[in-house]
GULUM-947898 format. One record per residue (C-alpha): x, y, z; residue number from 1. Coordinates in Angstrom, 3 decimals. Layout:
<nodes>
((X Y Z) NUM)
...
</nodes>
This chain:
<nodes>
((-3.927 14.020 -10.383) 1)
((-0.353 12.760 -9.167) 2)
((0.385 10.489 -12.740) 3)
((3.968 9.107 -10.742) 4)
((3.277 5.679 -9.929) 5)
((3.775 5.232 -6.095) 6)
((6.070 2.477 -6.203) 7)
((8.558 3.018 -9.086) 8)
((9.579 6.564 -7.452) 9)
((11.819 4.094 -5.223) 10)
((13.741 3.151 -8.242) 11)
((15.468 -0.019 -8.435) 12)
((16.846 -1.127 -5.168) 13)
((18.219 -4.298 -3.972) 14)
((17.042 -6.125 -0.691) 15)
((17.846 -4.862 2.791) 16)
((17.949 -7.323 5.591) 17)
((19.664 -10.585 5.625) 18)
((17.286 -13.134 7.166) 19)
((17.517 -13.251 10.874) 20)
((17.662 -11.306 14.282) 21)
((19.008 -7.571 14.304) 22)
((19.226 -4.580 16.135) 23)
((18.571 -1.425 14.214) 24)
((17.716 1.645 15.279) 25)
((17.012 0.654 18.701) 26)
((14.197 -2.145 17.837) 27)
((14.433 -5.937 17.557) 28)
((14.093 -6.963 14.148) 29)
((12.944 -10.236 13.132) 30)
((12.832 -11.463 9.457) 31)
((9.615 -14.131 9.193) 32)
((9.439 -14.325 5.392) 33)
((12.034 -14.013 2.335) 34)
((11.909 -14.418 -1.612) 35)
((8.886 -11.989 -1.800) 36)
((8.223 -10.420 -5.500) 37)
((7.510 -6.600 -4.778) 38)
((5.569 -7.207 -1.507) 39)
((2.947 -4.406 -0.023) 40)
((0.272 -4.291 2.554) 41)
((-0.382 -7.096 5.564) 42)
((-3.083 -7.963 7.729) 43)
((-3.207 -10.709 9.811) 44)
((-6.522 -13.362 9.890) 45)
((-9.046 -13.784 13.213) 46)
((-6.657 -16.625 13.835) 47)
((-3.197 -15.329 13.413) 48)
((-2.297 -15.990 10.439) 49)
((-0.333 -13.533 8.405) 50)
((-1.286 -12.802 4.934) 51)
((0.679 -10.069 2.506) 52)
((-0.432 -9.127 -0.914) 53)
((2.782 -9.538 -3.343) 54)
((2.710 -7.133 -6.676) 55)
((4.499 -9.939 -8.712) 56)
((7.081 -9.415 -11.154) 57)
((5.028 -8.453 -14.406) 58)
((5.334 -11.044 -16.540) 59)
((5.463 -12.007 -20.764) 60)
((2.227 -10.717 -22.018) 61)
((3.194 -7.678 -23.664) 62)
((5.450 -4.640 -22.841) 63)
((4.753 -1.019 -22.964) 64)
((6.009 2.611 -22.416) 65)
((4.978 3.346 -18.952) 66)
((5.073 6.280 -17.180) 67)
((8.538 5.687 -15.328) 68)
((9.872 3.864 -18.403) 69)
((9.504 0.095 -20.286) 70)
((6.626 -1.997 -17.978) 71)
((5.641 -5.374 -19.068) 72)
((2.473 -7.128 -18.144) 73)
((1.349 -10.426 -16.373) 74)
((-0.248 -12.238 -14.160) 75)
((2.635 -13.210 -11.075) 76)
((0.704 -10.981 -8.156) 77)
((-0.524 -13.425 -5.265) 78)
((-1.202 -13.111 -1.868) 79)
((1.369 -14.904 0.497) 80)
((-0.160 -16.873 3.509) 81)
((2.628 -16.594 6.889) 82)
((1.728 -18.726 9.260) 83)
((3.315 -21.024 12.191) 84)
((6.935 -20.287 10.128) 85)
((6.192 -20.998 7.365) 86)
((5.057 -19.369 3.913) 87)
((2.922 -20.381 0.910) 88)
((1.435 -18.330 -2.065) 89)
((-2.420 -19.260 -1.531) 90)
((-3.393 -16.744 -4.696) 91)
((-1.711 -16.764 -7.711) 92)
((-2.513 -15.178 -10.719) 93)
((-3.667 -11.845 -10.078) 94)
((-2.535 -9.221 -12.479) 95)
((1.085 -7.456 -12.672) 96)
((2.803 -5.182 -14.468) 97)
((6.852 -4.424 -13.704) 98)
((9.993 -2.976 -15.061) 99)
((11.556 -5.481 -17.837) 100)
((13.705 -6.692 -14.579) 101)
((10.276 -7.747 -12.493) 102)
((11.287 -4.664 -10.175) 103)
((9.372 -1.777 -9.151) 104)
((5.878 -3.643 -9.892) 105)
((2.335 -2.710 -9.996) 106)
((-0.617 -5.325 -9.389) 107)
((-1.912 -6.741 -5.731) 108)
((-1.445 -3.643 -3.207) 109)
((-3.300 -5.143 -0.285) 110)
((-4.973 -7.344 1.529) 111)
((-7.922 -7.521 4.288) 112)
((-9.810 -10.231 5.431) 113)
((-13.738 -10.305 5.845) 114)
((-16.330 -12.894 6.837) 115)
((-13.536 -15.540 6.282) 116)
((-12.512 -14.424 2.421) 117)
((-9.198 -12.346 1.403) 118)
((-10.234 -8.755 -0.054) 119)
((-7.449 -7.729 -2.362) 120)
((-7.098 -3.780 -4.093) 121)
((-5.353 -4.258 -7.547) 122)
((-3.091 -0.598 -8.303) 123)
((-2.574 0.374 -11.621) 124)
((-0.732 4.007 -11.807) 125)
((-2.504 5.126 -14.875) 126)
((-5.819 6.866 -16.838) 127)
((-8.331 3.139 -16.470) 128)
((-8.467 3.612 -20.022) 129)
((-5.011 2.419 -20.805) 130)
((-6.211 -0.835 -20.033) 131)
((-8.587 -1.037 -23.034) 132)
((-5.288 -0.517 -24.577) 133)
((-3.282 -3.512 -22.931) 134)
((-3.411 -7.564 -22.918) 135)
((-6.272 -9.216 -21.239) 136)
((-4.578 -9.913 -17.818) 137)
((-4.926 -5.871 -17.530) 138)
((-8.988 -5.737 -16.858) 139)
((-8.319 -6.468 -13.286) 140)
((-5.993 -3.680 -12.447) 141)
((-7.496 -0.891 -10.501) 142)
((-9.943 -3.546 -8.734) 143)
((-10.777 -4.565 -5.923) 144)
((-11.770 -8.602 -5.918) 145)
((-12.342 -11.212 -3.085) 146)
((-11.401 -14.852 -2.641) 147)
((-14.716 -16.601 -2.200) 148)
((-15.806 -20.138 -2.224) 149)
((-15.934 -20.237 -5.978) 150)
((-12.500 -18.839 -6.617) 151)
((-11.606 -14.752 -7.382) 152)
((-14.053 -12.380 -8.447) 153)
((-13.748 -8.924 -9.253) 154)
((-16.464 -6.687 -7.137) 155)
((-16.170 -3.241 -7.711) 156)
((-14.014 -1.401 -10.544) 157)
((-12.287 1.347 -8.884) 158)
((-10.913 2.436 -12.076) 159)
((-13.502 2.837 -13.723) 160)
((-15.093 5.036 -10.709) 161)
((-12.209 7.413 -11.223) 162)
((-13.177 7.495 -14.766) 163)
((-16.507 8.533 -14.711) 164)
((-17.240 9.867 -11.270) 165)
((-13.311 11.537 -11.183) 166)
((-13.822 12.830 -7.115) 167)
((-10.739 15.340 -7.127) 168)
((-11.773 16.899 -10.742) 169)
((-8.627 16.401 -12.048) 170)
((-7.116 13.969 -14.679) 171)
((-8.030 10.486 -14.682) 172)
((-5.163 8.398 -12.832) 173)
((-6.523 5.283 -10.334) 174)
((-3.856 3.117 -8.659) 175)
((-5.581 1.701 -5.137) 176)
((-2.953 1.076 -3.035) 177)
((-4.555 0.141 0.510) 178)
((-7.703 -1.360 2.034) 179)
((-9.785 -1.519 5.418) 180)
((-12.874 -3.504 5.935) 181)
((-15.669 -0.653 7.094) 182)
((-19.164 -1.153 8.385) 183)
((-20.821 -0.189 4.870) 184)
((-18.393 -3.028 3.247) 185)
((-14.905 -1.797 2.158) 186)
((-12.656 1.373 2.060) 187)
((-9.896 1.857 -0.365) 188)
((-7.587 5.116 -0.466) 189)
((-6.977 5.369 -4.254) 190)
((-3.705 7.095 -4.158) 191)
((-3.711 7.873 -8.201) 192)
((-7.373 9.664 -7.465) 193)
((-6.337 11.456 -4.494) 194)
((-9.516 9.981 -3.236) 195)
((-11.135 7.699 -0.061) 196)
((-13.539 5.387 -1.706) 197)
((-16.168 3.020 -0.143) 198)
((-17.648 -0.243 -1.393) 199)
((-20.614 -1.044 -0.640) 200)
((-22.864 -4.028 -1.003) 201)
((-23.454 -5.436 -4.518) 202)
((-20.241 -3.330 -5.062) 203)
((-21.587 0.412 -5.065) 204)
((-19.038 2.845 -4.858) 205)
((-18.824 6.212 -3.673) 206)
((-16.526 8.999 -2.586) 207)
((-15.964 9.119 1.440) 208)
((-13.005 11.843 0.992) 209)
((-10.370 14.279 -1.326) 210)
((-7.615 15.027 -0.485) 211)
((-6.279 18.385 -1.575) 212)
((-2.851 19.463 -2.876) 213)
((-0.699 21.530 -0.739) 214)
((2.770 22.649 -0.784) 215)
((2.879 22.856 -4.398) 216)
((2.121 19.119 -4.659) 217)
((-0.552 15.978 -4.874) 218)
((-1.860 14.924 -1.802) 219)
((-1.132 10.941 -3.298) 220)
((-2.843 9.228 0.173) 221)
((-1.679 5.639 0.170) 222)
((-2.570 4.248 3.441) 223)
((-6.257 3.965 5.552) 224)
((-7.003 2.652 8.516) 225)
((-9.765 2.661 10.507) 226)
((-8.956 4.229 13.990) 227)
((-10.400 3.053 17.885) 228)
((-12.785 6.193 17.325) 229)
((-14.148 5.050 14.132) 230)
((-12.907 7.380 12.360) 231)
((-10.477 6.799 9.379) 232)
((-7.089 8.068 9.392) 233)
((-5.408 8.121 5.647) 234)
((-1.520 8.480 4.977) 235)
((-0.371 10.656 2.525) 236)
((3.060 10.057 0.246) 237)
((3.079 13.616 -1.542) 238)
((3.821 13.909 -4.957) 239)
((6.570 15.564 -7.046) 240)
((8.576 17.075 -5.577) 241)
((8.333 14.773 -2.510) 242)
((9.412 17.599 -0.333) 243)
((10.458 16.348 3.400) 244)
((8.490 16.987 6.177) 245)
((5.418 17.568 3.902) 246)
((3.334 14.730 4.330) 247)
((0.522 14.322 6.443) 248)
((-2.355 11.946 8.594) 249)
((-5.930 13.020 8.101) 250)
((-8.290 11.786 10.048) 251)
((-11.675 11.483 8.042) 252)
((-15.335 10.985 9.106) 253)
((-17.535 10.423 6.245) 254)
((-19.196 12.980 4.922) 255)
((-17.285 15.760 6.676) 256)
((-14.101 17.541 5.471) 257)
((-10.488 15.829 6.288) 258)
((-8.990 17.525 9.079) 259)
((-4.799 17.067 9.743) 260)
((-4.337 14.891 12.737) 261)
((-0.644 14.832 12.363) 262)
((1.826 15.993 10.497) 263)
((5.921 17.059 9.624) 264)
((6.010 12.770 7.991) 265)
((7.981 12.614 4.739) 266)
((6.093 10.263 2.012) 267)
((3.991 7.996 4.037) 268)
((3.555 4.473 2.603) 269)
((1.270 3.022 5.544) 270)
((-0.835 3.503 8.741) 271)
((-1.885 1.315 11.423) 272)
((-3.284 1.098 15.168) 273)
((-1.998 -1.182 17.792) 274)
((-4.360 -2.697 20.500) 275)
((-3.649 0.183 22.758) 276)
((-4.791 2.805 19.636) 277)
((-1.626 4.191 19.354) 278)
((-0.931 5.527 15.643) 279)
((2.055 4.117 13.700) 280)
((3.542 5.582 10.342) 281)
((5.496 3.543 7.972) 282)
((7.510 6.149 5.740) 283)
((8.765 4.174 2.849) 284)
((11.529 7.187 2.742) 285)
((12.183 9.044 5.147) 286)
((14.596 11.600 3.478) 287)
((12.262 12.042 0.673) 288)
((11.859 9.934 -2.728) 289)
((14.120 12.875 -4.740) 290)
((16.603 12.784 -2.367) 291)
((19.199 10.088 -4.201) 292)
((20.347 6.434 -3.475) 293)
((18.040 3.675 -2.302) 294)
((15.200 4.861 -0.265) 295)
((15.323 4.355 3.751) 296)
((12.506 4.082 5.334) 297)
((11.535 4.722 9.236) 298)
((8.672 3.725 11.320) 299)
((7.246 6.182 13.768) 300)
((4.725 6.106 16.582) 301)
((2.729 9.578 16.930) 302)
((2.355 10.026 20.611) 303)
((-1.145 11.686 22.030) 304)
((0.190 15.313 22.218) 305)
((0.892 14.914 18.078) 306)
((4.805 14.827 18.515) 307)
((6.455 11.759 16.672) 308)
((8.895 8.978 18.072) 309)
((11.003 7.311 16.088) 310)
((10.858 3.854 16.589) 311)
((13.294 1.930 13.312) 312)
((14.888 4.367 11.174) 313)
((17.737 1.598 9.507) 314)
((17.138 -1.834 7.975) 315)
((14.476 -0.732 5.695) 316)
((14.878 -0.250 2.229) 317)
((11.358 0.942 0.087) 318)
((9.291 -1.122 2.718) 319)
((5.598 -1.417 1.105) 320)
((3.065 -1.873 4.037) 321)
((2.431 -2.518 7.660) 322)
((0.759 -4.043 10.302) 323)
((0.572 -4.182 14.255) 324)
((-0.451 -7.368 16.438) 325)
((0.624 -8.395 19.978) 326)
((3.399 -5.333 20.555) 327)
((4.848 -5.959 17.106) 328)
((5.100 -4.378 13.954) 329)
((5.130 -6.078 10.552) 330)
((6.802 -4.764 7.831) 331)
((6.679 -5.928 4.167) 332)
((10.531 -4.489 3.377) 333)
((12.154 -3.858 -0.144) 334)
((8.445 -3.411 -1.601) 335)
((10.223 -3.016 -4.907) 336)
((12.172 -5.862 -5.389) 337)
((11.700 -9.153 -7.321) 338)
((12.415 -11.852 -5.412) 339)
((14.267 -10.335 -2.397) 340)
((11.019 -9.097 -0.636) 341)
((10.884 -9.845 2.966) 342)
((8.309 -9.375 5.861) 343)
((9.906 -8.182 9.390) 344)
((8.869 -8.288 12.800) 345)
((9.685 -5.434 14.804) 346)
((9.157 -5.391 18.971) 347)
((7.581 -2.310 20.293) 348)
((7.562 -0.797 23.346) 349)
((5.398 -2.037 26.046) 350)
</nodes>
């Protein structure tokens, strides 16, 4: 299993877009939120309101040797509410763990909303049983937990399904990175596990998908949504070497073998349908994560016939996640930076 943890292959990056109105790559860009720590996936309420999980900034609890280097652990992840211009951390708390600098986190990945409570999938980049090994703020990585009436609650351990179910066979690594409410309950694409996972009432899990390795690398799928079909489409970032042009959309029913619904992406970060069920990919860099410097990412519309248009390919810097509402795209940019996270509105095409 793909042991790189998504986010630090960015490296440490500072923010990209002043706040404001720009034109970049041919789209309207519109910064509606600033002073974000690490920000990842959106999803906006029945209502309209806008709500982005934030990975925090680690915090004082303890530090460690992590797999990209020195990570120390707290509890700074929160979920961000956006709404009529304005922003406000509604969550607070949830469990982080970041370079010594707050950069390049790990904790709340992403957020959906169901029967009128937040759903939030907790990454953690790692074998689950490094957190036996950690502070007490780490129990609720690799989780999925819900806001409810009395407070957070934790309702299905998706690390510890890796652990003892393991769905690809390989070595132990869970680090959920994206979530889509499903008819059965949940669905979360554990991008450590190389796995599609569903949640189920009473918080039963089970494996909806693998994904296999190909072109001499991890499949590391970091993105699901749920398509105008019903079927499931899942993002895939690649792993080591993060060769260009290698990643790929599979489109998943349950129960039945992923087939490639598109394809020639470079490390896909996020997926997502707009009302006319057009397919959007958020590549958080487009040239490929080995290729050097800060990480530029692109966002592409796949047309019908399977050939790509490129919609923003400047302006974004490591974005983390994405979401489409009312012929606009919204981007959570610089998805590895403390403090200087933004969200961005981008007009599409009519």
């Amino acid at each position: 299993m793909n042991r790189t943890i998504v986010v630090l292959a960015a490296g440490m990056i500072a923010a990209a877009l002043v706040p404001g109105v720009a034109n970049a790559g041919g789209a309207k860009v519109t910064t509606i939120a600033t002073g974000l720590d690490n920000p990842r996936g959106l999803t906006f309420s029945l209502d309209g309101d806008l709500y982005v999980a934030e990975s925090g900034k680690g915090g004082t609890d303890g530090c460690f040797a992590g797999p990209e280097g020195e990570a120390c652990l707290g509890s700074s992840g929160a979920v961000t509410k956006i709404a009529k211009g304005k922003q406000k951390r509604i969550l607070t708390g949830l469990p982080s763990v970041a370079a010594p600098a707050g950069t390049n986190a790990l904790g709340p990945t992403d957020v959906a909303v169901k029967g009128g409570s937040l759903a939030i999938t907790v990454g953690l980049g790692s074998d689950p049983a490094q957190r036996g090994k950690l502070p007490e703020a780490a129990k609720g990585l690799a989780t999925l937990r819900t806001d409810g009436y009395r407070g957070l609650k934790t309702i299905a351990d998706l690390g510890e399904y890796e652990a003892t179910a393991n769905p690809d066979g390989g070595l132990p690594d869970s680090n959920p990175t994206s979530l889509v409410v499903s008819p059965w309950g949940y669905t979360a694409a554990d991008a450590g596990g190389n796995s599609l996972v569903g949640v189920g009432p009473g918080g039963h899990l089970f494996t909806v998908a693998t994904f296999a390795n190909h072109d001499g690398a991890q499949a590391v799928p970091t993105s699901v949504a749920q398509g105008p079909d019903g079927a499931f489409y899942v993002g895939e970032l690649t792993g080591v070497p993060f060769k260009p042009g290698s990643a790929k959309v599979y489109k998943v029913w349950p129960g039945k073998e992923p087939k490639v619904f598109a394809d020639g992406f470079t490390n896909i970060i996020d997926v997502a349908f707009d009302q006319r069920g057009n397919l959007y990919v958020l590549e958080i860099a487009k040239d490929g994560l080995a290729s050097g410097g800060p990480p530029v990412g692109a966002l592409i519309k796949v047309n019908k016939d399977g050939s790509h248009e490129t919609v923003l390919d400047t302006g974004l810097t490591a974005p983390g996640g994405l979401t489409i509402k009312d012929n606009a795209a919204y981007i959570s940019n610089c998805g590895t930076c403390q403090g200087e996270g933004s969200v961005v509105k981008v007009a599409l095409k009519k």
